[in-house]
C-alpha positions as CSV (number, residue, x, y, z in Angstrom):
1,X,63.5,8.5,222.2
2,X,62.3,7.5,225.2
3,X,63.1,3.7,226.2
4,X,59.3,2.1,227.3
5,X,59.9,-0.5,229.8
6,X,59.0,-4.1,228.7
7,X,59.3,-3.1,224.9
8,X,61.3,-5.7,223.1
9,X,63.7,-3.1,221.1
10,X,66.0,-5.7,219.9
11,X,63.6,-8.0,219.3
12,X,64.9,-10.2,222.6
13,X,61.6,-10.0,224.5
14,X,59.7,-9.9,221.4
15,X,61.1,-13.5,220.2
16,X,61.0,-15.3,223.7
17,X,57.4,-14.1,224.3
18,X,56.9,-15.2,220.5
19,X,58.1,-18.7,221.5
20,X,55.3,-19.0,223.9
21,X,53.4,-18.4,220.9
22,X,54.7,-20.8,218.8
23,X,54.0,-23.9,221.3
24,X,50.6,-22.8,221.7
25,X,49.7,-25.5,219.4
26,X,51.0,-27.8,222.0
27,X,48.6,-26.4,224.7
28,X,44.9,-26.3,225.3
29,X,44.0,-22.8,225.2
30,X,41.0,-20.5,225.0
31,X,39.7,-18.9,221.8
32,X,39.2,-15.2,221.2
33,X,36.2,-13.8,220.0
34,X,36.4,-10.3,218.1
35,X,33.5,-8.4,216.5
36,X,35.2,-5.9,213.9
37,X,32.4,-2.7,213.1
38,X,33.5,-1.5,210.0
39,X,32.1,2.5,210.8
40,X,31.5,5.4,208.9
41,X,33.6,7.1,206.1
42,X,37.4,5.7,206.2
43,X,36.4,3.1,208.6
44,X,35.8,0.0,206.2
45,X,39.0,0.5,204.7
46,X,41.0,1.0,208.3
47,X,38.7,-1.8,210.0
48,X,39.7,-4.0,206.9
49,X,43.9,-3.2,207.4
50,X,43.6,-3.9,210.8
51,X,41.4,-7.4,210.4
52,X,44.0,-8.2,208.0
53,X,46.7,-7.8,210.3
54,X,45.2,-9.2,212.9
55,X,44.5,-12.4,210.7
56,X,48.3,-12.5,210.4
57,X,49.3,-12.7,213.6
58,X,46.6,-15.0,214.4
59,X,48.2,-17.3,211.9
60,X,51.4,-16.7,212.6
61,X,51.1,-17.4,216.2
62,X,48.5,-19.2,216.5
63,X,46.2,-17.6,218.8
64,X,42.9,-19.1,218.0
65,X,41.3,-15.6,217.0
66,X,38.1,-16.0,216.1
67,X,36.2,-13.1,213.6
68,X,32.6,-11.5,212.9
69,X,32.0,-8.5,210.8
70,X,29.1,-6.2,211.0
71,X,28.2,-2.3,209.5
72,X,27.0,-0.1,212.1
73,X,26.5,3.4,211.1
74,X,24.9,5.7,208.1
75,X,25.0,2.2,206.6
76,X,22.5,0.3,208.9
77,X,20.5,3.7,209.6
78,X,19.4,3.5,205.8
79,X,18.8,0.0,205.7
80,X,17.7,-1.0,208.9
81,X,16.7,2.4,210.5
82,X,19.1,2.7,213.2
83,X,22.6,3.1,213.1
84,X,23.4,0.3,215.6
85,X,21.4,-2.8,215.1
86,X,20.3,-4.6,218.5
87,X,21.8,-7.9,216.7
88,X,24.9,-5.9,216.5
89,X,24.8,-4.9,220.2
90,X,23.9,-8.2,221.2
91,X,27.1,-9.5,219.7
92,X,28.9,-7.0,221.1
93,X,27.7,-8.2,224.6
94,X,28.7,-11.2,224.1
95,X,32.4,-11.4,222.5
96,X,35.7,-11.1,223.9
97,X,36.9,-7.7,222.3
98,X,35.5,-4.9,219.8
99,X,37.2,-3.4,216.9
100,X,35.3,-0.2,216.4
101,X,36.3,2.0,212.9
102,X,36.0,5.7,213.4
103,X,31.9,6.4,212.6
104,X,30.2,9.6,211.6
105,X,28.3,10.5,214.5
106,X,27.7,14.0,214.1
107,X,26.2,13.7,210.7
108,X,23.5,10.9,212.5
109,X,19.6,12.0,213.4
110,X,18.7,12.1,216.5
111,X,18.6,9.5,218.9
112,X,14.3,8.9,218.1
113,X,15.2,8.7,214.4
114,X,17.6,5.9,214.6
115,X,20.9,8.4,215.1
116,X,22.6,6.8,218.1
117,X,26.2,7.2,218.6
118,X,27.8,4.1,218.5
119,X,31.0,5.2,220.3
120,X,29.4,6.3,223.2
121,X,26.3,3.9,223.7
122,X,29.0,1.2,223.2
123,X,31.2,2.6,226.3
124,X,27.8,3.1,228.3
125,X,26.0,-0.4,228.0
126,X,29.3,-2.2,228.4
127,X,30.7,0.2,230.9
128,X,33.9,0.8,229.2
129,X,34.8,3.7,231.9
130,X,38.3,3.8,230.9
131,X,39.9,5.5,227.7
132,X,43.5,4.5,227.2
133,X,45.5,6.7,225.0
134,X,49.4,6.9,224.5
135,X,51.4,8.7,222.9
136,X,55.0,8.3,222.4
137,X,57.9,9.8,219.3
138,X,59.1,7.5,217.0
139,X,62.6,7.3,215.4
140,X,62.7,8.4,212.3
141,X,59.6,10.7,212.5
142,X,59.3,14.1,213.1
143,X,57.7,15.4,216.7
144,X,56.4,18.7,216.9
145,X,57.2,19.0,221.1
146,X,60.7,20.4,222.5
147,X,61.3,17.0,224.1
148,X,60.3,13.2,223.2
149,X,57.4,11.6,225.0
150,X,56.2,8.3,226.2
151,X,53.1,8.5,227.4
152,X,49.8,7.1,228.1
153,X,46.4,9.3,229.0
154,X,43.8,7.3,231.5
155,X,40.9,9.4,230.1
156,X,37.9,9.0,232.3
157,X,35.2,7.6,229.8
158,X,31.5,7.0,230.5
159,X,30.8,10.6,232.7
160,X,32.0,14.8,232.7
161,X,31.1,17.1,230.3
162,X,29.5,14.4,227.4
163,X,26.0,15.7,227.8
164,X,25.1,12.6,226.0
165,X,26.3,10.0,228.7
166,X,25.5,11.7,232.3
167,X,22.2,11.3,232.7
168,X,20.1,8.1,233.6
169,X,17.3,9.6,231.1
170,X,17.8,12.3,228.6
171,X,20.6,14.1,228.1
172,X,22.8,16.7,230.5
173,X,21.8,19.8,228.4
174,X,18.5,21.8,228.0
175,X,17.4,25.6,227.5
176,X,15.0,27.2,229.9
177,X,14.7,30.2,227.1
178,X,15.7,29.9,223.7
179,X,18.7,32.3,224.5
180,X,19.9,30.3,227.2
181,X,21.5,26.9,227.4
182,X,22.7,25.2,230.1
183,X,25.2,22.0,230.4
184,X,25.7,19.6,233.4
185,X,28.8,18.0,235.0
186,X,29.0,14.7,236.3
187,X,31.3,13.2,238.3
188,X,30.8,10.4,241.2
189,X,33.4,9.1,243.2
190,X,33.0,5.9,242.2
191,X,34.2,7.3,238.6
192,X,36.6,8.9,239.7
193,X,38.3,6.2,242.0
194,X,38.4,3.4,239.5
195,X,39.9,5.4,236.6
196,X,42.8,6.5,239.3
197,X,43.1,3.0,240.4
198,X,43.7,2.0,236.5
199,X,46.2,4.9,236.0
200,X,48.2,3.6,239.1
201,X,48.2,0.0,237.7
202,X,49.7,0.8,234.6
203,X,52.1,3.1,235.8
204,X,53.4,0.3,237.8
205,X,54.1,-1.0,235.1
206,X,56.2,1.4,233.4
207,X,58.2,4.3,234.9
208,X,56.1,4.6,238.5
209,X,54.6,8.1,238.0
210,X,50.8,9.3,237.5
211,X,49.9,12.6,236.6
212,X,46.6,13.9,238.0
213,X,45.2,17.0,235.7
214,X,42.3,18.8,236.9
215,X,40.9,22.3,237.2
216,X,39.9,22.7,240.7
217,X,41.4,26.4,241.3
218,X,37.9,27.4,238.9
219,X,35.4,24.1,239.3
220,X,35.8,23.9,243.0
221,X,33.6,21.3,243.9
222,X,33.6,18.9,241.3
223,X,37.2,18.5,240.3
224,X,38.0,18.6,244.3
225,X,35.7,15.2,244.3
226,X,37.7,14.2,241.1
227,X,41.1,15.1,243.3
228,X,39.9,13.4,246.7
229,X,39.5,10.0,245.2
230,X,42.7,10.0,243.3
231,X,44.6,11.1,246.5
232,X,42.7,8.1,248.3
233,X,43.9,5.9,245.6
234,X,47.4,7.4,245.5
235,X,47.7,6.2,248.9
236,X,47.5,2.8,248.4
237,X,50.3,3.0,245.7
238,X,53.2,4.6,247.9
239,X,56.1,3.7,245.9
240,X,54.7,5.5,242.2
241,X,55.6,9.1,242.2
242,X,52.0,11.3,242.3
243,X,51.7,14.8,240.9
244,X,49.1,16.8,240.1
245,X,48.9,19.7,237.3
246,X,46.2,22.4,236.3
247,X,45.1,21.2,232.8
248,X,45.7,24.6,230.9
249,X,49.6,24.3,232.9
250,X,49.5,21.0,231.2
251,X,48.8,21.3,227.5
252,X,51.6,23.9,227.5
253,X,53.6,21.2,229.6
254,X,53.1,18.7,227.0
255,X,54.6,21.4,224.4
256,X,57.9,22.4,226.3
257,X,58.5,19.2,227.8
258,X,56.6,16.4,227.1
259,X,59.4,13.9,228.6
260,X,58.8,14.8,232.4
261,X,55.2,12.5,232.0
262,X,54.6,8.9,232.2
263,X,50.6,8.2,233.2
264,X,48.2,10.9,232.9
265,X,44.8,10.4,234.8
266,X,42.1,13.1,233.8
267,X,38.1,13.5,233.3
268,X,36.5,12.8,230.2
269,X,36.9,16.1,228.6
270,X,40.2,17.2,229.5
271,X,41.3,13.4,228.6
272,X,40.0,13.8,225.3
273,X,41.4,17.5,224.2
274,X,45.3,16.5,225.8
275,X,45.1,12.7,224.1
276,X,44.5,14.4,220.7
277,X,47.5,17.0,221.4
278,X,49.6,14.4,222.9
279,X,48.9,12.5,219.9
280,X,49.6,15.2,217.7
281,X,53.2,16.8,219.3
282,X,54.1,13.1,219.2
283,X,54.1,12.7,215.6
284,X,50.4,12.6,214.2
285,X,47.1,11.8,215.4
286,X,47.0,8.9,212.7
287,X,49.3,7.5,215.0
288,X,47.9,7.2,218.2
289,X,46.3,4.3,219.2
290,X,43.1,3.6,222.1
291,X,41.4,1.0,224.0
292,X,38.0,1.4,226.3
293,X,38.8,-0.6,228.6
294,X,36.0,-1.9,231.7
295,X,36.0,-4.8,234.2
296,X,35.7,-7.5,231.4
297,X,35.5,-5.9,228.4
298,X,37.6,-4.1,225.7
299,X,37.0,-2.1,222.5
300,X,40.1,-0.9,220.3
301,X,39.0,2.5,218.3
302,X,41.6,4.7,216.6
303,X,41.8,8.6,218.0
304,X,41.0,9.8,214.6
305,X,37.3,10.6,212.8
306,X,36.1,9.2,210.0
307,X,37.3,11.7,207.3
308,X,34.5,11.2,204.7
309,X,36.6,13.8,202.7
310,X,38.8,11.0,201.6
311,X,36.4,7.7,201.7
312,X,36.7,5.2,199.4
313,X,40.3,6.8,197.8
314,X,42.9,5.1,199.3
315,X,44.2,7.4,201.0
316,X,43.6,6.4,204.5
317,X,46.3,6.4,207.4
318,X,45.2,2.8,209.0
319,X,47.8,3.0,212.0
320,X,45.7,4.4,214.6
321,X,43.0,1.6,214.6
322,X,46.2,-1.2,213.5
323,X,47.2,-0.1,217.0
324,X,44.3,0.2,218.9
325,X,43.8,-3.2,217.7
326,X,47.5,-4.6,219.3
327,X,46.2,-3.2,222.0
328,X,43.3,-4.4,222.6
329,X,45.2,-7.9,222.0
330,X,47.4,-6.6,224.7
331,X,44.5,-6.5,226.9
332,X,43.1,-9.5,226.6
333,X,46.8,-11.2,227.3
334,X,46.9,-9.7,230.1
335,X,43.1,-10.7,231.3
336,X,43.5,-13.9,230.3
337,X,47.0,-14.8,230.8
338,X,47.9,-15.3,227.6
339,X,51.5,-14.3,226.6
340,X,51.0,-15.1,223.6
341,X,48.5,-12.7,222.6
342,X,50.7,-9.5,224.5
343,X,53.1,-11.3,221.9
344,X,51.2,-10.5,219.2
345,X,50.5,-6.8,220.6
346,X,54.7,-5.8,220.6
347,X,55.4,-8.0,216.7
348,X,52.2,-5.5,215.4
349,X,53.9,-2.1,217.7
350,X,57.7,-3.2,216.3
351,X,56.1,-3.9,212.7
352,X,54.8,-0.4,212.9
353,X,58.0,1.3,214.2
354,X,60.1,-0.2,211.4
355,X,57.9,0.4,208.1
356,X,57.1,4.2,209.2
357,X,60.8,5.6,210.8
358,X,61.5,5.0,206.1
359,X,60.0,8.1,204.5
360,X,58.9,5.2,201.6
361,X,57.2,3.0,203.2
362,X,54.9,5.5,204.8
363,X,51.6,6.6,203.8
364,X,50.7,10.4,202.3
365,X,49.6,11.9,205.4
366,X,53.0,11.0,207.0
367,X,55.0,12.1,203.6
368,X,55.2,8.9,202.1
369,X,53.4,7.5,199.1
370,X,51.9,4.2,199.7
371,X,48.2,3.9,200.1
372,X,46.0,2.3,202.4
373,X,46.2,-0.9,200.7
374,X,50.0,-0.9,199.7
375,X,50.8,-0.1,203.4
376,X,49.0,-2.7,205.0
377,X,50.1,-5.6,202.2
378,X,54.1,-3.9,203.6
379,X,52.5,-4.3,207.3
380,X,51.7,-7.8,207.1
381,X,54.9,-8.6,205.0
382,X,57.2,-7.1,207.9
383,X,55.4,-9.0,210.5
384,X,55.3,-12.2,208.4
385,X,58.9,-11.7,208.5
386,X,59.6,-10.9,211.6
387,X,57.4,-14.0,213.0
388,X,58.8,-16.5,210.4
389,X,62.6,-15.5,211.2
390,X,61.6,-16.8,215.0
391,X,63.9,-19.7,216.0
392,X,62.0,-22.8,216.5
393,X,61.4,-23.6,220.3
């Protein structure tokens, strides 16, 4: 397995940072805000595993979270008529972070019947232009790549392909004959220059090498103005190690060797299809955790859909929005200063490692046999644990 730079693996960076934690009591800080959107299908039960966790590590460390709950979704479309609520949005606007559970979006009406996606109109209005997706193996779990990975994908998030968020009115597809449809592109510079720019941050920040994917030898002049700004930005960040690699090269890369990548910067399409492969070769897509991530605000969502095949049975992997939730915690450290709170991010990642590398204390869709209930109440007991074996500072 890869070693991740800054990840506590003997628990040494975990525990100091967790100290910080601990004398937060002694200091004035700032309060966190979260609005927690329970979704579509599996998503109460995940949103409800990872607001339980979080309430954990709020106690445990004393980080002045603060909590509102609302349905978005089918659930507000039949009672309200819409599927997200302007009280809901509202709220939204106004918090600190967003915990979004995997919704149902292609079963929704059209947008003039209440059917709006909540994903996507979420990452538009609060211009959450960047998609952060890693993807790394874990010991004790089986990969399905030739090599480990540590990874994270920089997924351009508000432009591209998405027909649905490209345009400033109506949508990027239409059909001059009944026999013909058409689909436009978008990308703008300014897209293009900030979601380099945050791929070149974070690689700083771990092993100094981005990853540019792109098809530019077939969509010459839009992937050429995707390529231009990220060569701009590369410039300004001489000591990180800058490649670039076709995308079709690149999901066969991330089979046969997976370990030669660090940060992968891409448009919104190709983001999307290599995160969910990424997430997959690493281990399972119920185990990759996301962030949108704009200038001042932050929404955790797991990779995963809302599998209304298995709703309401227990049966629920809730790792991928658990995680996406650390993250987002991660985020708002790091925003905010708060060392505590990135605290809280690595106890939840190292609470995650430890239950799932034991076959038993994993759930079904991993080959274990615990539900989504039993595996969080083990969750929260292993980060209990972990937080109340801290020495006192």
């Amino acid at each position: 397995m890869l070693e991740r730079p800054g990840f506590a693996r003997n628990g040494g960076l975990l525990r100091s940072a967790c100290r910080l934690g601990q004398m937060r009591s002694d200091l004035t800080e700032e309060s966190m805000h979260l609005v927690v959107l329970s979704g579509d299908g599996i998503g109460p039960e995940t949103s409800a595993a990872a607001l339980e966790v979080l309430r954990v590590v709020d106690r445990g460390l004393s980080l002045g979270l603060t909590f509102e709950t609302y349905e978005v979704g089918l659930a507000t479309l039949k009672a309200v008529g819409t599927t997200l609520p302007t009280h809901v949005l509202d709220a939204c606007r106004k918090c600190d972070g967003i915990v979004l559970a995997p919704v149902s979006h292609s079963e929704y009406p059209v947008r003039s019947e209440g059917g709006i996606n909540v994903s996507s109109e979420l990452r538009i209005v609060l211009d959450l232009f960047a998609n952060i997706r890693p993807a790394r193996s874990r010991e004790g779990v089986p990969h399905w790549g030739r090599t480990p990975m540590d990874l994270v994908i920089v997924r351009e998030n508000t432009e591209g392909f998405y027909s649905d968020r490209n345009m400033h009115w109506g949508v990027g597809e239409f059909m001059p004959t009944p026999d013909v449809a058409l689909s436009v592109r978008k990308i703008t510079a300014t897209g293009s220059r900030r979601i380099a720019r945050a791929a070149f941050e974070m690689a700083a920040q771990r092993r100094r090498k981005v990853t540019a994917v792109h098809k530019a030898n077939v969509v010459k002049v839009s992937e050429a103005l995707f390529l231009r700004e990220v060569r701009k930005v590369a410039e300004e960040y001489p000591q990180i190690l800058y490649e670039e690699q076709l995308v079709d090269s690149m999901a066969a890369l991330l089979v046969r060797e997976a370990s030669r990548f660090d940060v992968v910067v891409t448009t919104n399409m190709f983001g999307d299809i290599l995160s969910d492969e990424a997430s997959e070769l690493s281990g399972s897509l119920g185990l990759g955790g996301a962030i949108n991530a704009g200038e001042t605000q932050c929404m955790a969502q797991a990779q995963h859909g809302s599998a209304p095949d298995i709703s309401g049975q227990d049966k629920a992997n809730p790792v991928s929005l658990v995680l996406s939730a650390a993250m987002l915690l991660g985020w708002l450290g790091r925003r905010h200063s708060r060392p505590d709170l990135a605290s809280a991010e690595r106890a939840i990642e190292t609470a995650v490692d430890n239950l799932i590398k034991d076959p038993r204390r994993r759930t079904r869709d991993l080959g274990g046999a615990l539900g989504t209930k039993a595996f969080t109440e083990q969750l929260c007991g292993e980060i209990r644990g972990m937080l109340d074996t801290l020495p006192e500072s």
